[in-house]
Backbone of each chain as ProteinMPNN parsed JSONL, in Angstrom:
{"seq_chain_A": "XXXXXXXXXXXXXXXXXXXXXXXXXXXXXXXXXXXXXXXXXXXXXXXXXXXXXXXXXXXXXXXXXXXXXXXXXXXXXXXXXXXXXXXXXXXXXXXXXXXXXXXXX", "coords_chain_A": {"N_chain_A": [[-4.068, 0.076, 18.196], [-2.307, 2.356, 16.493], [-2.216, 5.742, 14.517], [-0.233, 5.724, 11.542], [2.765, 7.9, 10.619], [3.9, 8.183, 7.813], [5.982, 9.433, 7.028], [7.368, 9.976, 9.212], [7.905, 7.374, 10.185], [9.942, 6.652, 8.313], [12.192, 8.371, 9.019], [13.255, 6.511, 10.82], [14.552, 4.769, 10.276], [17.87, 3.391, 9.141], [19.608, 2.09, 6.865], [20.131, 1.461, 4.041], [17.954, -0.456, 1.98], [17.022, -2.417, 3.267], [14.203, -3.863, 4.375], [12.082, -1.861, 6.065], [9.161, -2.851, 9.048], [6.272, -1.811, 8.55], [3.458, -2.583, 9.753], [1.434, -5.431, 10.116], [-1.323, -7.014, 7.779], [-3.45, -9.134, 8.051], [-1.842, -11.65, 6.808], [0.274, -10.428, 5.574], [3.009, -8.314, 5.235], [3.407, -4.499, 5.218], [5.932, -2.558, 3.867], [8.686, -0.308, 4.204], [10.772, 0.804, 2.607], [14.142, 1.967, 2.15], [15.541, 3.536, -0.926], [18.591, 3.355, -2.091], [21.034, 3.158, -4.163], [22.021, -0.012, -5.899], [20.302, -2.628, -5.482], [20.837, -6.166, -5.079], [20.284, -8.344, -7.395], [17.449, -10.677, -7.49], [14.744, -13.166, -6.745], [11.431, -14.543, -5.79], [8.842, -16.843, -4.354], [6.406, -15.06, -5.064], [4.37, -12.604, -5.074], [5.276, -8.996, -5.326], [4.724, -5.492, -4.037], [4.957, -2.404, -5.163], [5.335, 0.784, -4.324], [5.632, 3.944, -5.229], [6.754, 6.73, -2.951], [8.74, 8.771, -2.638], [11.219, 10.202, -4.603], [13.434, 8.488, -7.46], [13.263, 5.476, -9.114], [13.937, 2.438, -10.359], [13.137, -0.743, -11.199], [14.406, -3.191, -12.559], [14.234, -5.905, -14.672], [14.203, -9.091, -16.37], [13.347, -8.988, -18.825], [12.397, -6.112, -19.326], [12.816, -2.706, -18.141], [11.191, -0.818, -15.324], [10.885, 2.586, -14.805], [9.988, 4.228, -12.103], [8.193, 6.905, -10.386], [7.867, 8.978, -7.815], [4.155, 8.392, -6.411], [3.893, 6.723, -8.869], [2.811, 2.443, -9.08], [3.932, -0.514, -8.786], [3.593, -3.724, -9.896], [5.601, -6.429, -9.23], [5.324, -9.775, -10.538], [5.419, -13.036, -9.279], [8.461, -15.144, -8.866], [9.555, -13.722, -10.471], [12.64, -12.462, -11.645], [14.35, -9.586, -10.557], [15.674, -6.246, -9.795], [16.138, -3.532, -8.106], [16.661, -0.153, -8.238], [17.522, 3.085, -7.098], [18.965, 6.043, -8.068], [19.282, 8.243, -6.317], [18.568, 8.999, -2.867], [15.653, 7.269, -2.451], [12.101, 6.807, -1.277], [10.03, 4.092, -0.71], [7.23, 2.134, -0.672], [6.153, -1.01, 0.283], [4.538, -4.092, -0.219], [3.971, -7.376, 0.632], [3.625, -10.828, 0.847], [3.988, -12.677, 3.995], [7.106, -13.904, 5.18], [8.713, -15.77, 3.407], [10.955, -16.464, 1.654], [14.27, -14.591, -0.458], [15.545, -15.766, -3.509], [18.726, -15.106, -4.541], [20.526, -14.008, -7.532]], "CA_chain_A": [[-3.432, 0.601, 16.984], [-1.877, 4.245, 16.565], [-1.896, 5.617, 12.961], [0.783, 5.31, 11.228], [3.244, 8.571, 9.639], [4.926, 7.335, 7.022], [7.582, 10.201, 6.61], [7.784, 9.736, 10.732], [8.574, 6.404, 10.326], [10.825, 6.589, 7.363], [13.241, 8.747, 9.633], [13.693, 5.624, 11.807], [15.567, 3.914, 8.907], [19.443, 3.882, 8.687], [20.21, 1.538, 6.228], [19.058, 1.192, 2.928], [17.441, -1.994, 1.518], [16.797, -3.127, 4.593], [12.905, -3.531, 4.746], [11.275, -1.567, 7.599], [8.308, -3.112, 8.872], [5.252, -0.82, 8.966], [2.338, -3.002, 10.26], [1.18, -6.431, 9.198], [-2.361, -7.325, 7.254], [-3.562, -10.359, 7.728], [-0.386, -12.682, 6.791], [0.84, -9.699, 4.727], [3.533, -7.395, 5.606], [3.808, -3.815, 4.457], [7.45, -2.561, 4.434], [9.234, 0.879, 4.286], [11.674, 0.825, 1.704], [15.035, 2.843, 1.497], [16.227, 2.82, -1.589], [19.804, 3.978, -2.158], [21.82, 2.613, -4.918], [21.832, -0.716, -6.451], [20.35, -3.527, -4.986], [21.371, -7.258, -5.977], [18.742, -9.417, -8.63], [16.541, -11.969, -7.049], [13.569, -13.435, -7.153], [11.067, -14.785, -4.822], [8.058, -17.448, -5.087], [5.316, -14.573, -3.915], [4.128, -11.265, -5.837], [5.845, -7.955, -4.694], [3.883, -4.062, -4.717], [6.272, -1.307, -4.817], [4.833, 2.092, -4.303], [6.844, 5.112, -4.438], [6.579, 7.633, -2.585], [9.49, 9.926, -2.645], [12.407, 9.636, -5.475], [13.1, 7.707, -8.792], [13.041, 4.004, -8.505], [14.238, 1.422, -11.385], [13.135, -2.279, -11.483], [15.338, -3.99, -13.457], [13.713, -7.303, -14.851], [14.835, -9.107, -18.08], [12.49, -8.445, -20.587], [12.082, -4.545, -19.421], [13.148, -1.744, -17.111], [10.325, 0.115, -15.061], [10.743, 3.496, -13.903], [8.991, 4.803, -11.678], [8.276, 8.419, -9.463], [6.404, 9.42, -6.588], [2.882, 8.297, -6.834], [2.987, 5.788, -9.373], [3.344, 1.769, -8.261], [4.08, -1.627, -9.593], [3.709, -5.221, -8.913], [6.923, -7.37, -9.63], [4.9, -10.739, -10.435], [6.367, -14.002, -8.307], [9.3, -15.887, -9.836], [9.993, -13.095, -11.815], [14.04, -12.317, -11.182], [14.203, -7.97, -10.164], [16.454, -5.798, -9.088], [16.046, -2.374, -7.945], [17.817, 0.686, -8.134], [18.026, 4.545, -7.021], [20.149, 6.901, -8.406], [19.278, 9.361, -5.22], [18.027, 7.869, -2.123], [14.472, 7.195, -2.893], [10.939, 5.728, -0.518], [8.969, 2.863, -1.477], [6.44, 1.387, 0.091], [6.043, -2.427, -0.155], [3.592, -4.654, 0.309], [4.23, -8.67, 0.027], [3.409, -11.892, 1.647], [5.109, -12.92, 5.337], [7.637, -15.076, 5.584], [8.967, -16.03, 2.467], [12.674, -16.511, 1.406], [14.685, -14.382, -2.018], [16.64, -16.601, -3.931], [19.739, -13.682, -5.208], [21.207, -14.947, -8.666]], "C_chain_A": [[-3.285, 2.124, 17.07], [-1.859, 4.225, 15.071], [-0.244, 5.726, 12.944], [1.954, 6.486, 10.268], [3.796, 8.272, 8.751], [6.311, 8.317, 6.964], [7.951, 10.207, 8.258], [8.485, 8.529, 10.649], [9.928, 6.035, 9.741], [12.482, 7.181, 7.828], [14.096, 7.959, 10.242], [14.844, 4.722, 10.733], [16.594, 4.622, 8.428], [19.894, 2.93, 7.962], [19.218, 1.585, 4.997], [18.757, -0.199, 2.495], [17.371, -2.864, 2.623], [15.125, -2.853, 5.071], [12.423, -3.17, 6.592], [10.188, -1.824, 7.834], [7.318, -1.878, 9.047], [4.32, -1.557, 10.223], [2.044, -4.56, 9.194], [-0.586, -6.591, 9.077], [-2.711, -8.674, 7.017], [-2.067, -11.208, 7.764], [0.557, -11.961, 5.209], [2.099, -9.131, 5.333], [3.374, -5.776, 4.943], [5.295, -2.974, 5.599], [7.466, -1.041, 4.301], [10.395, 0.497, 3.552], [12.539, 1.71, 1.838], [15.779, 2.488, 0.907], [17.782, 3.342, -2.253], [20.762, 3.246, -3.18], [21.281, 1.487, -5.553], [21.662, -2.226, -5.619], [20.606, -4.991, -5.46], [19.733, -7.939, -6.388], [18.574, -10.646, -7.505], [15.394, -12.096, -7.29], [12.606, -13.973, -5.912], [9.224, -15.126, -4.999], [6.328, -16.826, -4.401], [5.239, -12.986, -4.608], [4.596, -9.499, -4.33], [4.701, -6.44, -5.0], [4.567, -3.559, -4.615], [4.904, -0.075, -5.469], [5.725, 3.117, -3.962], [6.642, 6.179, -4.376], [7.345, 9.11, -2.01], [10.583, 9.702, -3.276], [12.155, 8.795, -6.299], [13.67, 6.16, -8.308], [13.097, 3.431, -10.084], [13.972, 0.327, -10.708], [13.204, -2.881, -12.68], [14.882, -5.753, -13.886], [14.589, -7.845, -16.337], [14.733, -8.905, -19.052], [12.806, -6.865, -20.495], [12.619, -4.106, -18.099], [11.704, -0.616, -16.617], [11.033, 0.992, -14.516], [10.065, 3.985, -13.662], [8.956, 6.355, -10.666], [7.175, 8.503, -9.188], [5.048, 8.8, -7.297], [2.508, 7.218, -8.154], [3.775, 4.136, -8.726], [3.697, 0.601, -9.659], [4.531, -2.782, -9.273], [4.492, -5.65, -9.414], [5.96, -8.826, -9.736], [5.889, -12.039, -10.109], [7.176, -14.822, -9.339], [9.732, -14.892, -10.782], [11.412, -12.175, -11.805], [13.8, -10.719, -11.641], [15.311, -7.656, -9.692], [16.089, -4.425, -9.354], [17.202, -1.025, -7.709], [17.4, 2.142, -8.117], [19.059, 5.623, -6.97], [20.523, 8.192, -6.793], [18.814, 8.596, -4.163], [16.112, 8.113, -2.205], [12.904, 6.301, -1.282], [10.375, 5.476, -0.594], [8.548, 2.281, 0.386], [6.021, 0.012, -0.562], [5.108, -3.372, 0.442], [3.879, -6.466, 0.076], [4.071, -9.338, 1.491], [4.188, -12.377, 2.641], [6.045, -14.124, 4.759], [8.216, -16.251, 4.401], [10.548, -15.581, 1.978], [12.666, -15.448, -0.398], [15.642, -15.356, -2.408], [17.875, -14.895, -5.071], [20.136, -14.794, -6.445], [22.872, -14.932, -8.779]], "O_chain_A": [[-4.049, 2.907, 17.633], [-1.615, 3.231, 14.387], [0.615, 5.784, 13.824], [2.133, 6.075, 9.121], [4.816, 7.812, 9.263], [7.463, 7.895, 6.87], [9.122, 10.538, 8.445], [9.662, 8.529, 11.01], [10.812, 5.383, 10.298], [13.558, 6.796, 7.371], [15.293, 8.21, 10.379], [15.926, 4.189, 10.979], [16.668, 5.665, 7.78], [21.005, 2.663, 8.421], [17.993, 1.7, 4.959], [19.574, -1.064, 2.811], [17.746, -4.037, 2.637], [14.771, -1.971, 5.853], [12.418, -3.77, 7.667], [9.477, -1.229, 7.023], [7.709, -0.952, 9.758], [4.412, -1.208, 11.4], [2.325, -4.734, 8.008], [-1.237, -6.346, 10.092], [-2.383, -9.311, 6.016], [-1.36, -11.287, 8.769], [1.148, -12.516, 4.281], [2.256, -9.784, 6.365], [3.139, -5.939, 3.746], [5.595, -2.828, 6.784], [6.384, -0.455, 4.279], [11.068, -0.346, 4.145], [11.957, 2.782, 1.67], [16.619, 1.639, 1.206], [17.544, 3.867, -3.341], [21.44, 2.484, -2.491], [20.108, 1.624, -5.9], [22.628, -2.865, -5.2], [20.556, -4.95, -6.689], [18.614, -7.967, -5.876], [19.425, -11.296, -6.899], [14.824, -11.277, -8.011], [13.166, -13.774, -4.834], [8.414, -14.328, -5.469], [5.473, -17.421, -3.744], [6.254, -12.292, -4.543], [4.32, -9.211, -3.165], [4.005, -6.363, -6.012], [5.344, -4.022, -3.78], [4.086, -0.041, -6.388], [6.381, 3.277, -2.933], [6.355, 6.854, -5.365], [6.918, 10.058, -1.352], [11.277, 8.891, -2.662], [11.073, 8.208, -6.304], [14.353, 5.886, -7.322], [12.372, 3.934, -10.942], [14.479, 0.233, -9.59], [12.367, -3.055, -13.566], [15.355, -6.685, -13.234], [15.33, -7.206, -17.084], [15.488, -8.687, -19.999], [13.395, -6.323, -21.43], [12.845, -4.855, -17.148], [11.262, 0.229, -17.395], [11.883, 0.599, -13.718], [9.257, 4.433, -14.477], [10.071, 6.731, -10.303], [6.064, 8.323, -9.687], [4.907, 8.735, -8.518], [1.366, 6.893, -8.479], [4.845, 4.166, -8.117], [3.716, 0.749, -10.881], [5.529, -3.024, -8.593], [4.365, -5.339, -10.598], [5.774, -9.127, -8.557], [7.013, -12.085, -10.61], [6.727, -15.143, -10.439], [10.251, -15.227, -11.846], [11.178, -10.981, -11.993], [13.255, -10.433, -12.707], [16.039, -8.503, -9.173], [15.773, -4.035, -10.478], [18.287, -1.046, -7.129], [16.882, 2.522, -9.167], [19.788, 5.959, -6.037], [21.57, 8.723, -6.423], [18.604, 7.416, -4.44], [15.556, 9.188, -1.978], [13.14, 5.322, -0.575], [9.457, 6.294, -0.65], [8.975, 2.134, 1.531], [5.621, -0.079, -1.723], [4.955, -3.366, 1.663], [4.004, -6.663, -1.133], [4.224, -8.903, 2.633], [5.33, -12.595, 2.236], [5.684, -15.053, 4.036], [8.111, -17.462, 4.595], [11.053, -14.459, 2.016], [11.756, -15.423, -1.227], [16.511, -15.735, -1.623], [17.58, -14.087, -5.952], [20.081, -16.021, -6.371], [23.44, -15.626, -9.622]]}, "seq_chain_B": "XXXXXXXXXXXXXXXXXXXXXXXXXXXXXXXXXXXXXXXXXXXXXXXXXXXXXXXXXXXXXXXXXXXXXXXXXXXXXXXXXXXXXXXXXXXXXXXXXXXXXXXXX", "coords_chain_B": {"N_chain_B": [[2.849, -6.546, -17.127], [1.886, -3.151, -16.85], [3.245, -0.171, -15.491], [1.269, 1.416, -12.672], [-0.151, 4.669, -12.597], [-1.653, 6.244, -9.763], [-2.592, 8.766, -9.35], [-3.747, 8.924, -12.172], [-5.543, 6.807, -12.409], [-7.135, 7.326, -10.232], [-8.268, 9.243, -11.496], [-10.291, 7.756, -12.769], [-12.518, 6.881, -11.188], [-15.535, 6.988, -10.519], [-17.156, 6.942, -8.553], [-17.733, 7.248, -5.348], [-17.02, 5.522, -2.117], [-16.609, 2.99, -3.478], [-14.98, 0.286, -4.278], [-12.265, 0.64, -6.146], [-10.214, -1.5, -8.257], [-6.8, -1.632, -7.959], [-4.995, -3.776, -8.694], [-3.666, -7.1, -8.288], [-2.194, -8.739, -5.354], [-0.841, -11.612, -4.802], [-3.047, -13.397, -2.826], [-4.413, -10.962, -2.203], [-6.051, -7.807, -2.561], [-5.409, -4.251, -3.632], [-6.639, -1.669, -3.753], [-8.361, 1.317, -5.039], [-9.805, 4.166, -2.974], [-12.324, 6.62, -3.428], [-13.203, 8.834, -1.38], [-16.213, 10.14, -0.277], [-18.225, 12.226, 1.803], [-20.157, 10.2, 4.145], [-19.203, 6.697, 5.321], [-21.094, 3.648, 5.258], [-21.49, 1.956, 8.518], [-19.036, -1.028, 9.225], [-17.935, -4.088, 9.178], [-15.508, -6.668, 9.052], [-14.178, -9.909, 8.494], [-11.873, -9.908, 8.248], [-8.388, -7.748, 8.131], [-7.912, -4.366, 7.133], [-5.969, -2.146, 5.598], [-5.294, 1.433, 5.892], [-4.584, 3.83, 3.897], [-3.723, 7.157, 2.777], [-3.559, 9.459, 0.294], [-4.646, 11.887, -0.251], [-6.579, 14.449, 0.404], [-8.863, 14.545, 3.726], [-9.058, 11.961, 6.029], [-11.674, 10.277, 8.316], [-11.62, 7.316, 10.389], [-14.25, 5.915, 12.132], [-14.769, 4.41, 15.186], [-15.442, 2.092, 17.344], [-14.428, 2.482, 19.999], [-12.634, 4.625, 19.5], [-11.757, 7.228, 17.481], [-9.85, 8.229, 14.443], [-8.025, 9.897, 12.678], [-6.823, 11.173, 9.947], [-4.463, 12.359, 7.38], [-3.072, 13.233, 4.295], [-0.466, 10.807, 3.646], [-0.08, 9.054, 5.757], [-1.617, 6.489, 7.439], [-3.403, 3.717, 8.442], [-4.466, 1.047, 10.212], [-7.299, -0.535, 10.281], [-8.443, -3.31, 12.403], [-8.708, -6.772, 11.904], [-12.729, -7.986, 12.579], [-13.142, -5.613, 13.713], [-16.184, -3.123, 13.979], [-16.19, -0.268, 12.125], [-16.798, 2.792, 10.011], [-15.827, 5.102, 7.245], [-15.336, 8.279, 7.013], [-15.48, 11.01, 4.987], [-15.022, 14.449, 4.82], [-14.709, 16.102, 2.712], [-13.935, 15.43, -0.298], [-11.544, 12.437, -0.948], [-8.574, 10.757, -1.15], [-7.771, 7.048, -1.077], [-5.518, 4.342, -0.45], [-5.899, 1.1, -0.117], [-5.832, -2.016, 1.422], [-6.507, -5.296, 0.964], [-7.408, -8.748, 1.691], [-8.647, -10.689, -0.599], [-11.786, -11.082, -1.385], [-13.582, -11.557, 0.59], [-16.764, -10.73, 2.897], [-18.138, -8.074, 3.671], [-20.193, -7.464, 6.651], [-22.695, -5.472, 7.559], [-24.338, -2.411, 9.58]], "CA_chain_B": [[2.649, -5.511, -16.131], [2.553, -1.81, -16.729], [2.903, 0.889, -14.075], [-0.125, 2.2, -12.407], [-0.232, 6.214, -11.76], [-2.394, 6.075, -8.855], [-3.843, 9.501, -9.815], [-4.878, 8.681, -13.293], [-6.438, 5.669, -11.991], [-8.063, 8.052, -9.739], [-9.832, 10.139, -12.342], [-11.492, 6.803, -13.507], [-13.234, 6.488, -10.164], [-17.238, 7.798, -10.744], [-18.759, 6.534, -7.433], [-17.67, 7.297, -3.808], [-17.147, 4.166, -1.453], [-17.297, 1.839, -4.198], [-13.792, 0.369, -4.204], [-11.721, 0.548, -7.436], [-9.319, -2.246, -7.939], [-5.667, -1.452, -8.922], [-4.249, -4.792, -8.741], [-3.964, -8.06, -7.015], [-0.755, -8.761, -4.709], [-1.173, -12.811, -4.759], [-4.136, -13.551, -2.614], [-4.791, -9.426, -1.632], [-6.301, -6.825, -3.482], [-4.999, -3.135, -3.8], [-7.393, -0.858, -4.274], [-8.564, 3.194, -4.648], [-10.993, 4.475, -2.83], [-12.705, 7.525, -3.471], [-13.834, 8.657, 0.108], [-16.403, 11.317, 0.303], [-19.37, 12.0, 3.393], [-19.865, 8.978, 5.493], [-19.739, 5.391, 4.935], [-21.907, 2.609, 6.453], [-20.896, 0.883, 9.736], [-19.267, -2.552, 8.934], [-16.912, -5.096, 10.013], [-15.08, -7.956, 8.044], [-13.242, -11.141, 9.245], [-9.597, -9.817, 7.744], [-7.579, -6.761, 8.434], [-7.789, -3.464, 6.24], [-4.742, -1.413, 5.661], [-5.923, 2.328, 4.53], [-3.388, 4.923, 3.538], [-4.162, 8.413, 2.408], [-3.243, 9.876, -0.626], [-5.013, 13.326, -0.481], [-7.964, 14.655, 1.672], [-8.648, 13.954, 5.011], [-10.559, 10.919, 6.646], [-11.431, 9.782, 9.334], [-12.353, 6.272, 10.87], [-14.738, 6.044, 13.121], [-14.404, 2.888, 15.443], [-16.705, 2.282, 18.616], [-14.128, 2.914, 21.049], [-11.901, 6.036, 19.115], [-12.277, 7.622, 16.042], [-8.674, 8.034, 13.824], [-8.373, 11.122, 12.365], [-5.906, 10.343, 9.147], [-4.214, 13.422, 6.912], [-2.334, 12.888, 3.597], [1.006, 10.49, 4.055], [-0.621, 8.825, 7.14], [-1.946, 5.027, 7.301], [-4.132, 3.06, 9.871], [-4.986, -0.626, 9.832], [-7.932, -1.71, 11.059], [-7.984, -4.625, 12.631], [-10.384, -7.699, 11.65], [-13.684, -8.232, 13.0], [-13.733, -4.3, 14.401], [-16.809, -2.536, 13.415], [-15.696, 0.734, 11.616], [-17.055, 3.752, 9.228], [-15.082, 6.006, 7.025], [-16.28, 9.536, 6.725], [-14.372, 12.597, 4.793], [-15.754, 15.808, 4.954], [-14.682, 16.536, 1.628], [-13.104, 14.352, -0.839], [-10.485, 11.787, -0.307], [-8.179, 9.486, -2.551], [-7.01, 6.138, -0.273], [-5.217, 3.152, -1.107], [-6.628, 0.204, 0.103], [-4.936, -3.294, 0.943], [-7.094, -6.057, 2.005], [-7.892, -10.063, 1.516], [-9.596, -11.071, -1.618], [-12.812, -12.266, -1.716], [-14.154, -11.882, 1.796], [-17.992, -9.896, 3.019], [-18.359, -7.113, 4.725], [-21.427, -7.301, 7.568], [-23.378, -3.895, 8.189], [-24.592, -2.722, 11.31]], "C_chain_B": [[3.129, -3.979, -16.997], [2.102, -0.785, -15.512], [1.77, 1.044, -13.581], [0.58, 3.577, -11.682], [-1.558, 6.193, -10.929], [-3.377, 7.666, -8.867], [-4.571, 10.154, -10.533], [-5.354, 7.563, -13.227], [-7.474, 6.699, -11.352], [-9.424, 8.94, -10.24], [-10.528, 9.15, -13.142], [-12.518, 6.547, -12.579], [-14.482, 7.917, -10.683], [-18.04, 7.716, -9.244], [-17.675, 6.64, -6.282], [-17.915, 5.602, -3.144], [-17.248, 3.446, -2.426], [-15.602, 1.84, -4.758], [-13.434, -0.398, -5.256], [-10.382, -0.437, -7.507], [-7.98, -2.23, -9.053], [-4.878, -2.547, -9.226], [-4.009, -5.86, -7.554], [-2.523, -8.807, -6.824], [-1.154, -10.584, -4.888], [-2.849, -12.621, -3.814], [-4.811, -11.931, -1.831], [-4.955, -8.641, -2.801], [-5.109, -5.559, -3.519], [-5.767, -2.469, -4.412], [-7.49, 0.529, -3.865], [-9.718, 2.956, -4.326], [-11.522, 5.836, -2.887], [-13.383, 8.122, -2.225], [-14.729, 10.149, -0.501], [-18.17, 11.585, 1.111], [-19.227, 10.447, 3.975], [-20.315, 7.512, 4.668], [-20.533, 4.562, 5.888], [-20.896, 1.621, 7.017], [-20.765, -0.221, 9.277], [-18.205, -3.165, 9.35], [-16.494, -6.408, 8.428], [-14.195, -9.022, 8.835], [-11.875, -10.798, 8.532], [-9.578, -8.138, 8.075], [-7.341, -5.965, 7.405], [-7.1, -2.104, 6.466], [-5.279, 0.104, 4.835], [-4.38, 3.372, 4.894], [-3.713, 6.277, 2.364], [-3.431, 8.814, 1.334], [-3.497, 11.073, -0.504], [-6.705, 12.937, -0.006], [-7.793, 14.219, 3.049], [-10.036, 12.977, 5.359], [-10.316, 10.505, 8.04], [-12.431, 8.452, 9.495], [-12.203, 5.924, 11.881], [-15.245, 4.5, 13.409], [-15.468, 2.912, 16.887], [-15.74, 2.948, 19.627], [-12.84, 4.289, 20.357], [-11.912, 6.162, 17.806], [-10.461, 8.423, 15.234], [-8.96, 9.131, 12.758], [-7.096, 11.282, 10.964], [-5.515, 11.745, 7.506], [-3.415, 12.568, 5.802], [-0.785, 11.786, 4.032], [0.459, 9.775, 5.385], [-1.523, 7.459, 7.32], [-2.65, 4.357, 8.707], [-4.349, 1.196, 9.174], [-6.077, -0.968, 10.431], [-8.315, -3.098, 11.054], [-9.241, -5.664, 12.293], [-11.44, -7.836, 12.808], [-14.176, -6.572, 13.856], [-14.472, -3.406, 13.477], [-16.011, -0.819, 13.139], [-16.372, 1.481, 10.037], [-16.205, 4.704, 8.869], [-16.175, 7.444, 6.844], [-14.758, 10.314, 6.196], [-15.5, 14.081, 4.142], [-15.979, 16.567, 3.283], [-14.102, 15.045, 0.68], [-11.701, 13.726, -0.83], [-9.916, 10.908, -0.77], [-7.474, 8.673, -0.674], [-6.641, 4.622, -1.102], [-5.362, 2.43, -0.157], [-6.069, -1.297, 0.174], [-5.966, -4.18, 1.527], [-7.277, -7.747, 0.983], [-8.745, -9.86, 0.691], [-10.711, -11.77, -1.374], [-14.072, -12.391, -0.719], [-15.373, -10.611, 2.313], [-17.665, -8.928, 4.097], [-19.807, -7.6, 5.657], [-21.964, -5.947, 8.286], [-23.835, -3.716, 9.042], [-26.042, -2.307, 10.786]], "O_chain_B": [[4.197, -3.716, -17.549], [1.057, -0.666, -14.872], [0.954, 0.637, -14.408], [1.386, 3.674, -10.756], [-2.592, 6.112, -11.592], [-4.55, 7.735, -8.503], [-5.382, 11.07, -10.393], [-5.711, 7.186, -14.344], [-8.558, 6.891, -11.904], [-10.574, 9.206, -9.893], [-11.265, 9.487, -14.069], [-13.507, 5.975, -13.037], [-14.373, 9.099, -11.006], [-19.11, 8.22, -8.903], [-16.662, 5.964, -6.463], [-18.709, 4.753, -3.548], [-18.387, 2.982, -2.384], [-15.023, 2.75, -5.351], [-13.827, -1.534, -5.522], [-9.459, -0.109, -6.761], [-7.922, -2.551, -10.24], [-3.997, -2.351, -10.063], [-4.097, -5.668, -6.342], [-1.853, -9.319, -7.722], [-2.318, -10.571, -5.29], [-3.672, -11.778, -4.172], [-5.662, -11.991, -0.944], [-4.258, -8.701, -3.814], [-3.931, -5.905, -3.435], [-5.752, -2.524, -5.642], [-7.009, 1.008, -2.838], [-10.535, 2.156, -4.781], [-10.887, 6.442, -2.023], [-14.509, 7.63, -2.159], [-14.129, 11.074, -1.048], [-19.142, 10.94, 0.718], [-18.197, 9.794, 4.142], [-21.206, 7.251, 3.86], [-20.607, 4.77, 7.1], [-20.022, 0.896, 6.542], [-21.759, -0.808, 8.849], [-17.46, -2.476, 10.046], [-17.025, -6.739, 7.367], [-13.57, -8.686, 9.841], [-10.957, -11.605, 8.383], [-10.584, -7.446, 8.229], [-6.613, -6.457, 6.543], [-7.461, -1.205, 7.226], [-5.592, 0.143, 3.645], [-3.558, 3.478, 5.805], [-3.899, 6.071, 1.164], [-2.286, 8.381, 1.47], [-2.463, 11.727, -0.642], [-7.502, 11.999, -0.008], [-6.797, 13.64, 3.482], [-11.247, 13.064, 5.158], [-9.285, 10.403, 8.703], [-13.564, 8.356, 9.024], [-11.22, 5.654, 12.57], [-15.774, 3.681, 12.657], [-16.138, 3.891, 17.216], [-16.161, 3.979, 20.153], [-12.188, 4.789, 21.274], [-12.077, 5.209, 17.045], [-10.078, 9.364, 15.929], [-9.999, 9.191, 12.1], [-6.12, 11.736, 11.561], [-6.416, 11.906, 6.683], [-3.063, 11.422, 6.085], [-0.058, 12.295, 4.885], [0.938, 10.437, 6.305], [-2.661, 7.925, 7.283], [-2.289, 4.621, 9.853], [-4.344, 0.579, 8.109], [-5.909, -1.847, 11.276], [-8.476, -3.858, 10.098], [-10.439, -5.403, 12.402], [-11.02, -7.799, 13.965], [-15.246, -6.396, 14.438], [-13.95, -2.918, 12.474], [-15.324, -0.324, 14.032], [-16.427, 0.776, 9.03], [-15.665, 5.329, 9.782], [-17.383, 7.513, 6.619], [-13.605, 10.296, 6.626], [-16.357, 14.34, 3.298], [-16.901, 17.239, 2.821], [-13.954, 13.899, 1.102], [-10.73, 14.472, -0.709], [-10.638, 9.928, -0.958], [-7.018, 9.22, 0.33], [-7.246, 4.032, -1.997], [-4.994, 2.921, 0.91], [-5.834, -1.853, -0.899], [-6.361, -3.851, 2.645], [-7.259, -7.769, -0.248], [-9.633, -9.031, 0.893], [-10.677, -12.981, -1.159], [-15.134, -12.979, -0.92], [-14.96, -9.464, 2.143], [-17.041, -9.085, 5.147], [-20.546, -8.274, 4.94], [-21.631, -5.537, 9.398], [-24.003, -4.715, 9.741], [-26.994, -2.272, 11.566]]}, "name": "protein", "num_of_chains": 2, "seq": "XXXXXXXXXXXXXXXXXXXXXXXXXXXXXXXXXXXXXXXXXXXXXXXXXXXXXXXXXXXXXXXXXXXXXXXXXXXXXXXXXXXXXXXXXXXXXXXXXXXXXXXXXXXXXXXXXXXXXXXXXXXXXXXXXXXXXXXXXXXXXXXXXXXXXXXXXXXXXXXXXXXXXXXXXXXXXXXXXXXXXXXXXXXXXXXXXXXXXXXXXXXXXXXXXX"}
């Protein structure tokens, strides 16, 4: 194992919404998030973490809208239809279970 | 669900090494840890994801010791004995398997 930079790695990423893997935990993943605009609503039968760590970050649910900035996080609980969105391009860190399908609406 | 600010969670932490739990990903924690002087040698059967927030730590492994600055993440891997130490104080976030013992040396 080598550690791990996160703003090193984050460079490596040219697309947005396109999870970058970091490293996996157990039968976890954690991802690298870039988040750039508006991503499409889905859902998915497996709890999400979003941590953000550079830029503003909306998750869009039905009942409520979180926003969030740098430093604070928030779990999307499973089955629970999301969509995310950055007005600027924004970087989240994600944490969620391998291998598991989104259903988009 | 509401947000967590990861460092006004932080100013609820009273005790060093004694790991504060921000929330549970399905079967994985997420927790703060307050790092500061040395922890005791120990090992676990799952894989623990640490990631720095502020301070510096380092973990010390039998065969190299990981030297880990703000923005900067390590995993160690299951069953490898390992001690954190920070010289001063040290906020980390913490991903690991619910439920499962540590073994001390």
């Amino acid at each position: 194992m080598t550690k791990i930079n996160i703003l090193k790695e984050a460079e490596k990423i040219k697309k947005s919404f396109n999870p970058f893997q970091l490293v996996d935990v157990d039968n976890f993943h954690v991802f690298l998030g870039l988040f750039d605009g508006d991503y499409r609503k889905h859902r998915h039968p497996y709890d999400e973490f979003f941590y953000v760590i550079s830029g503003l970050v909306e998750l869009v649910m039905d009942r409520e809208t979180i926003a969030l900035k740098p430093g604070e996080a928030f779990l999307v609980p499973k089955n629970t239809w999301h969509k995310s969105a950055a007005q600027k391009k924004a970087l989240v860190m994600l944490f969620e279970k391998q291998g598991l399908q989104s259903e988009f609406a």
